[in-house]
N, C-alpha and C positions, 0 to 999 in steps of 0.2 A: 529348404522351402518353408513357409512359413504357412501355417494355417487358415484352413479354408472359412473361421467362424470364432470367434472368441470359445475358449472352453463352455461346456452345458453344464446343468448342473445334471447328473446322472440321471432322477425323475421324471426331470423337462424332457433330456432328449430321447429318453424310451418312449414317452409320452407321442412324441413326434414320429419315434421310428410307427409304431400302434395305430394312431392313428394315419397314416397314409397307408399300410397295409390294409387294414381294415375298410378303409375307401375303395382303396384299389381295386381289395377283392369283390367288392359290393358291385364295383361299374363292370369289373370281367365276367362276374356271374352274369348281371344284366346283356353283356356281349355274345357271349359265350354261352348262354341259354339259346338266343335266337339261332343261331350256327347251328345249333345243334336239334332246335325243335326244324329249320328249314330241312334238314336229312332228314328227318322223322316224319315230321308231319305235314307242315306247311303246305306242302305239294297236293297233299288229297283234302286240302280245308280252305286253300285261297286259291291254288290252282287245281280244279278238279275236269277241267274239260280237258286236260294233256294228259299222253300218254304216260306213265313213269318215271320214263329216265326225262324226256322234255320237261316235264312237272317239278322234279329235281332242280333242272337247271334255271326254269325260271323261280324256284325257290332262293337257289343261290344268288342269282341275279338281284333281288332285293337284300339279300344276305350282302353281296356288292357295295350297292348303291351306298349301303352304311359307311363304308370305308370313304366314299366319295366327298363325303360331309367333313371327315375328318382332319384334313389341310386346313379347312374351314376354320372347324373352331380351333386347331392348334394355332389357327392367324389370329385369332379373335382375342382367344383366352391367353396367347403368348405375348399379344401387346396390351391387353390390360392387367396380367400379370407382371411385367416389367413397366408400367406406370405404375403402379395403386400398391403391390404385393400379389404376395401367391396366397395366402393362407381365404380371401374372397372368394378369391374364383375357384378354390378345392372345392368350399362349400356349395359355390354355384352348379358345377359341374355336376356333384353327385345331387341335389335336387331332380335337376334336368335328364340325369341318367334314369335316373330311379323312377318318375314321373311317365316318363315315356314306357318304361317297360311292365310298370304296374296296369298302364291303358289299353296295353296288346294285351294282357288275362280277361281283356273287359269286351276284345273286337267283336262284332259280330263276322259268320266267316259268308265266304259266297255264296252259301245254299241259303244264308239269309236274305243277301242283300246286294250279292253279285258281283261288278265292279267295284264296287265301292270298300269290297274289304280288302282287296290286294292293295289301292291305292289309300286306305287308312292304313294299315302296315308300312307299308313305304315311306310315307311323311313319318311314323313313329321311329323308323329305323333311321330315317336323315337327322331325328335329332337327339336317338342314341350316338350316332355317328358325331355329328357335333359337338357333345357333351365328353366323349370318349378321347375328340381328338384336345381337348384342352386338361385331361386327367394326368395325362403320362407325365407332363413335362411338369406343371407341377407339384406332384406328388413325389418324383424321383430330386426334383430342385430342393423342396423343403426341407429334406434329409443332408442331401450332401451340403447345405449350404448353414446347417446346425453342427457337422460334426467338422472332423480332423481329418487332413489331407492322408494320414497315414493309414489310418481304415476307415477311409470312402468308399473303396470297391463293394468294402464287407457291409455294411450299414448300405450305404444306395441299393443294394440287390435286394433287403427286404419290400420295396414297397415292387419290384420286377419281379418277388413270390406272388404277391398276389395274383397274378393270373395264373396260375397254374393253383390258386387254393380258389380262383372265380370260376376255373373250368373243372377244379373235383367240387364245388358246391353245386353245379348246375348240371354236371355227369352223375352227382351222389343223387338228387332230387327227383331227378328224370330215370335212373336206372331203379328206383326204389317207386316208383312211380310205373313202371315197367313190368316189375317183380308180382306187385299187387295188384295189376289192374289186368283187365283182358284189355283186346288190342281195339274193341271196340269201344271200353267207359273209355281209353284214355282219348282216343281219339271226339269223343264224344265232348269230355270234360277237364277228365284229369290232365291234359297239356299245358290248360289254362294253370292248376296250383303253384308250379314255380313262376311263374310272372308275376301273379298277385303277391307273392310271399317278398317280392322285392320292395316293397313297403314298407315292412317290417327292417326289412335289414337300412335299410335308408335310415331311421329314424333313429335307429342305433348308433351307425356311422355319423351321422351328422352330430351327434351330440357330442362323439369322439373329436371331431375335428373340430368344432366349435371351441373347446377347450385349448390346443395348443398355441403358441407365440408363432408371429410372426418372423421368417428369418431375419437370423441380423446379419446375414453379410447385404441381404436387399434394402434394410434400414438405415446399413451406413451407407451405401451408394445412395440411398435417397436423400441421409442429410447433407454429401458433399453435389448434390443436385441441388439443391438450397440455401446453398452455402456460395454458390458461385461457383467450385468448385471443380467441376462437375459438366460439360456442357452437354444436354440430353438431346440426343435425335431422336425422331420416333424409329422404335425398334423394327419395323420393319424392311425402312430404310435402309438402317445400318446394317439389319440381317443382307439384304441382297445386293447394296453396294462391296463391303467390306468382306462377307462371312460366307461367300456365294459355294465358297471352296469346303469350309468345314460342312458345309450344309450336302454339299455332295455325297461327302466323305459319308458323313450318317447315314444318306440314302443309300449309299450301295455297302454299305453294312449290315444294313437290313436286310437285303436282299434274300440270301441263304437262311438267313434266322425265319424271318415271315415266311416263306415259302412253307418250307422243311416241315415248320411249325402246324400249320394249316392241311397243309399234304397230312400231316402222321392222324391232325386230332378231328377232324371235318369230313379230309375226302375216304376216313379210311372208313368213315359207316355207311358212305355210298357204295363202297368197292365191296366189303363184307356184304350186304341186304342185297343189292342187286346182280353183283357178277358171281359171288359164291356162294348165294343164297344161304345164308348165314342168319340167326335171330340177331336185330339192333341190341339187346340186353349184351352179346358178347363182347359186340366193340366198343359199348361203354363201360362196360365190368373193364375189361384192355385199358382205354384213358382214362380210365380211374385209377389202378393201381399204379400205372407211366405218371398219371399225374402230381401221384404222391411222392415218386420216385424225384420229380420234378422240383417239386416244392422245397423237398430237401435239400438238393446239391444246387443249388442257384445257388446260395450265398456259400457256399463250400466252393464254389467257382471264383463269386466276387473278392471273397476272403485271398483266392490263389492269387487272381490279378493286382493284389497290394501287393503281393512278393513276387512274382515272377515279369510283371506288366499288362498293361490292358492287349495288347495288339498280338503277343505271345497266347493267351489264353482263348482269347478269342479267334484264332487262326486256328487253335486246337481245337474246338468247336468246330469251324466252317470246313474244316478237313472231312473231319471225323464224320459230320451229315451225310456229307458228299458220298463216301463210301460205304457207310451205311444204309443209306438206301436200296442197295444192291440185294442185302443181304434183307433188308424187311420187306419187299411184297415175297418174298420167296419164303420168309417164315407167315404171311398172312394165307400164303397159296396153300400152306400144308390144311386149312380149316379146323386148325386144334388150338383152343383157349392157351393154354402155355405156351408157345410157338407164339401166340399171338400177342399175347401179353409181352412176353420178352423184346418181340421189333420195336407197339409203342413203346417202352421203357429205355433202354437203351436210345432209341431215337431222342426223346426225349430230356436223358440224361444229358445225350451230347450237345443236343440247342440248350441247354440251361449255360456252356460254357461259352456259348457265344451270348447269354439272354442276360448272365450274370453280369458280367464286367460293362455291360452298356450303359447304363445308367452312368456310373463313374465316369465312362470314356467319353458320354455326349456331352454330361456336363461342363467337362475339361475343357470343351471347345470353344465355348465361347464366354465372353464378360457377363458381365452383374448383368447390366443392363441390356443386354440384349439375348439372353442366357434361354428365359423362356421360349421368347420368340423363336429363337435360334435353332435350341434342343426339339422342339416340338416341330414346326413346317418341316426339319431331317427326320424327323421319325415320322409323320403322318404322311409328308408326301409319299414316303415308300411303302406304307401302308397301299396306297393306290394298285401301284403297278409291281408287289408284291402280294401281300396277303387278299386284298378284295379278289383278288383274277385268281388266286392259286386253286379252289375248291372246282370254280368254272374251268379254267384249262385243263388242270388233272382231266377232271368228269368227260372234257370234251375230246382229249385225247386217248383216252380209255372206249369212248364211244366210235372215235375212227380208226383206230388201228386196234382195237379187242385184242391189246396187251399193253400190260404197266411201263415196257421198257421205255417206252417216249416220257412217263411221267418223270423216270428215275433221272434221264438225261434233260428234261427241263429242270430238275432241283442240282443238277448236275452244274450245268450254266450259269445258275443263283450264286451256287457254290464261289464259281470262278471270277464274277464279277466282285464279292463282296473279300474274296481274298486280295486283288488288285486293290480294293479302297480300305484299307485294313492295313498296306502295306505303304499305299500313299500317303498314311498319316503318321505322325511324330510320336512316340511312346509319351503317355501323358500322366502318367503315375505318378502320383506326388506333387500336382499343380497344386497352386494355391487359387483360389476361387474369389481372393477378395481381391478383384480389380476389376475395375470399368472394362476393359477392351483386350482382345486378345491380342486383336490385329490375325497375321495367317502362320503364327509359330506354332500353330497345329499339323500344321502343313508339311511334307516332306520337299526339300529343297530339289 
């Protein structure tokens, strides 16, 4: 196999791995705060006329609506990333993330202004959603598409840390925010500090990304597009005439990963505050330390899947959730921080080895030119009918049957579909990334 980029020089491509981490982390904080302030607070500051657990739910609901945005701009930013490059629309993205989530520190809430603040939160969350759904692809592109086919897994998994360093920035914030405040300033004020503070971190990251090159596996497919070379359809075209099958393949690989994911870090602070009457400080003190655990073994993950394959390590993962969950609400059930910390950590650890080798494995899938588009509409569509609903179905089947075991057997299912599309696709370790088309030899015959 030949290589996915011409060699870097060492500087350049740390510089690359750096900055798309650094972004990453900046757009998952901004994600991954909202999730987190809707369990918290949202509920009693935009919906205050419902009871509780309904207040929850329409909190999630808007927590939702984000993920809905997000096919969007992975359409948007996946076909002006494969016209133009990737290294614009990085920059765009984290703008438009950052922007949005600095204006929600700024809402007013319903006791000021009524309607009008759930539905200002909503348009801010469709274009977090938006901006998020065009981050992944390329962020996870610009890296695999600078290094070597031989450690892709291990390099693409640093900018898939970042969410789990956007979800300990925005768990460290809020839980230290938690520690020092009573339950009335935070509610009052202090909710608002981590949204403003994403200002700061934007202007950082942008300057980081503003600095790096443009891939060159996407500047040689651009000059054999210029060349004659080359004949270009518009990528969304070729995505869903040609690539309609890798694109499945991504969605139901998601599946177990987003679910699992969501279930361990979102629904587990509705399940602690409301059914075990538990302080929210516990279960984020819990995703804090699961998240650091997280942070670590991604790339200890993507590192395996160079040597052992993407669809092996990844199976170990989607297993391993599966049966895990059994054992985590029964360690959340005992209401003792160790016990508790232990399920997210573990849970955790195990979606890192399906979280790790993704990156690598989606990129593999398809060509130069249609790579963005491709990678992103298989990751955000599954965003939909994974991760957006996971927080809402958990909460809503916790609510009709007043027990976890439906939750367990809904991540149960996840499990099972994404082991089927895992299996239906071709061991992809050691592609080479520099060619126009894959055509469907991602595909199992």
């Amino acid at each position: 196999m030949t290589n996915a980029a011409p060699p870097q020089p060492k500087k350049s491509f740390a510089k690359v791995v750096i900055a798309s981490l650094i972004g990453t982390t900046i757009e998952w904080y901004d994600f991954f705060l909202y999730g987190s302030a809707a369990a918290l607070v949202f509920n009693k500051l935009f919906f205050p006329t419902a009871d509780p657990l309904n207040g929850t739910l329409l909190a999630f609901t808007t927590y939702a609506i984000g993920f809905l945005a997000r096919p969007l701009g992975g359409l948007v930013f996946g076909h002006f990333g494969d016209k133009v490059g990737r290294k614009k629309l990085l920059v765009l993205s984290l703008l438009m993330m950052g922007g949005a989530t600095f204006a929600m520190g700024l809402l007013p809430t319903y006791a000021a202004i009524g309607v009008g603040a759930p539905l200002l939160l909503t348009l801010l969350r469709l274009v977090q959603g938006f901006a998020l759904g065009g981050e992944w692809g390329g962020a996870v592109l610009i890296v695999s598409e600078h290094g070597s086919a031989e450690r892709r897994g291990f390099w693409a998994s640093w900018p898939q840390a970042g969410v789990p360093m956007g979800n300990l920035l925005a768990t460290a914030v809020l839980a230290v925010l938690a520690a020092v405040q009573t339950d009335e300033a935070f509610l009052s004020w202090g909710w608002r500090v981590p949204f403003l503070l994403s200002g700061v971190l934007v202007l950082i990251g942008l300057w980081i990304r503003l600095s790096v090159s443009e891939s060159p596996v996407f500047l040689e497919a651009q000059k054999k597009v210029e060349a004659g070379e080359l004949k270009e359809k518009p990528p969304i075209v070729a995505v869903v005439r040609d690539h309609w099958r890798e694109v499945l393949i991504a969605m139901g690989a998601r599946m177990a990963e987003n679910v699992s994911y969501y279930v361990i870090t979102a629904f587990i602070l509705v399940y602690i505050t409301a059914e075990l009457g538990m302080p929210r400080s516990a279960g984020l003190n819990a995703v804090l330390i699961g998240s650091f655990a997280h942070l670590v073994t991604i790339p200890l993950w993507g590192a395996l899947s160079d040597r052992v394959g993407r669809r092996t390590t990844y199976l170990v993962g989607t297993v391993g959730i599966g049966l895990w969950m059994f054992a985590f609400f029964a360690l959340l059930d005992t209401k003792s921080f160790v016990p508790m910390t232990l399920a997210v950590t573990i849970g955790l650890v195990l979606h890192g080895a399906m979280y790790g080798p993704q990156a690598a494995f989606f990129s593999e899938l398809f060509g130069t030119k249609v790579r963005y588009s491709g990678a992103s509409i298989g990751y955000q569509l599954a965003s939909i009918a994974a991760g957006a609903v996971a927080p809402l179905i958990a909460t809503a089947l916790l609510s009709a049957y007043d027990s976890t075991f439906p939750v367990v057997l809904y991540v149960l299912a996840m499990c099972v579909l994404t082991v089927i599309s895992v299996v239906a696709a071709r061991e992809t370790k050691g592609s080479s990334l520099n060619r126009a088309d894959v055509g469907r030899t991602s595909v199992r015959a």
